[in-house]
C-alpha positions in Angstrom: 0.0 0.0 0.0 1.4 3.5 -0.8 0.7 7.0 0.5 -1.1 9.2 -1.8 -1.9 12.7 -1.6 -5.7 13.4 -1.8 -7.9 13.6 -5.1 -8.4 17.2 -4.8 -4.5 17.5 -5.3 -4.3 15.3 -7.8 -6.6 17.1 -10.3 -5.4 20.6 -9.7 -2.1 19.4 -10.5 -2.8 17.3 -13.3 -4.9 20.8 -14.2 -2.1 23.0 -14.0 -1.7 26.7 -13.0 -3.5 27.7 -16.3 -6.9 26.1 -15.1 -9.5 27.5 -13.5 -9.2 24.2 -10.6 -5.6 26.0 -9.6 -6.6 28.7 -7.4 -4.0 31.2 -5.7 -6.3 32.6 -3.4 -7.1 29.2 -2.2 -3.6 27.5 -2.2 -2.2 31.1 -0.7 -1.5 30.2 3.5 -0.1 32.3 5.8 3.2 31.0 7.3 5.1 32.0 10.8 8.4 30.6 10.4 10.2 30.1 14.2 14.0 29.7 13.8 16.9 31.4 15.8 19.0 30.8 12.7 18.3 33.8 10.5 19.5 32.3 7.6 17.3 28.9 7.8 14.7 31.1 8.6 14.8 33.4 5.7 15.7 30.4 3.3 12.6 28.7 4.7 10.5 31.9 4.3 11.9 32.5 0.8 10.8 28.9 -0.4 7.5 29.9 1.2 7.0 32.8 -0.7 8.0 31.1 -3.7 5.0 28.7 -3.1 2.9 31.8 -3.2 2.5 31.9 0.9 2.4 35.1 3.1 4.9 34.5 5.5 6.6 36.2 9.0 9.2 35.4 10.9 10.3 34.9 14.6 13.8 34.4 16.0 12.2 32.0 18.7 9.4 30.8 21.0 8.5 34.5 22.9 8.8 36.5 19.5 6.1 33.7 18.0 4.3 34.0 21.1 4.3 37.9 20.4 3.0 37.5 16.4 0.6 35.2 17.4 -1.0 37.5 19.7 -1.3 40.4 16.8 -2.7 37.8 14.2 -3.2 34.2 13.6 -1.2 31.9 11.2 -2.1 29.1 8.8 0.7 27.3 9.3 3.8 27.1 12.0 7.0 25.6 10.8 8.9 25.5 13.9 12.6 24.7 14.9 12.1 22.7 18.3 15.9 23.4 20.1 16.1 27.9 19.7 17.1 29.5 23.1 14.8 31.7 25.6 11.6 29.4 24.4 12.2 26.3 22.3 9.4 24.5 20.2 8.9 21.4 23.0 
C-alpha cells in the first residue's frame, strides 16, 4: 500500500496553473516561520514565498508568542531546540 496525496490535489495538479481548478487565493496560506538561525529562517520563508504563501518570521518561542498575539497563522513551521523558548 502506498501514501497518496488526496484527489483534490491530484486534479489541480494534473490541471495545471493555467486552469480554473488551480486557485492562488485558495492554495495562498499564511506562514510564521520560528528559527533562531536567521538564515534557515529566511531560506525557509523564501521557499515559502515562492510557493505563493504570506509569511513572518520569529527568532524564537517568545517573538512567535508575540505575532501570534497580533494575528493568527495558517501554518507554524517551527525549529524545536532555539534559546529563551524552544518549540517542545
Amino acid at each position: 500500500m502506498t501514501d497518496s496525496p488526496p484527489a483534490k490535489w491530484n486534479a489541480v495538479q494534473a490541471a495545471g496553473p493555467d486552469s480554473p481548478a488551480w486557485s492562488d487565493k485558495e492554495a495562498q496560506a499564511s506562514i510564521l516561520v520560528v528559527d533562531d538561525s536567521p538564515l534557515s529562517a529566511a531560506k525557509i520563508a523564501m521557499a515559502m514565498r515562492a510557493l505563493g504563501h504570506a509569511t513572518e518570521t520569529a527568532a524564537n518561542g517568545a517573538d512567535a508568542l508575540r505575532c501570534l498575539r497580533e494575528r493568527t497563522f495558517d501554518l507554524i513551521l517551527l525549529d524545536i531546540v532555539m534559546p529563551e523558548m524552544d518549540g517542545y
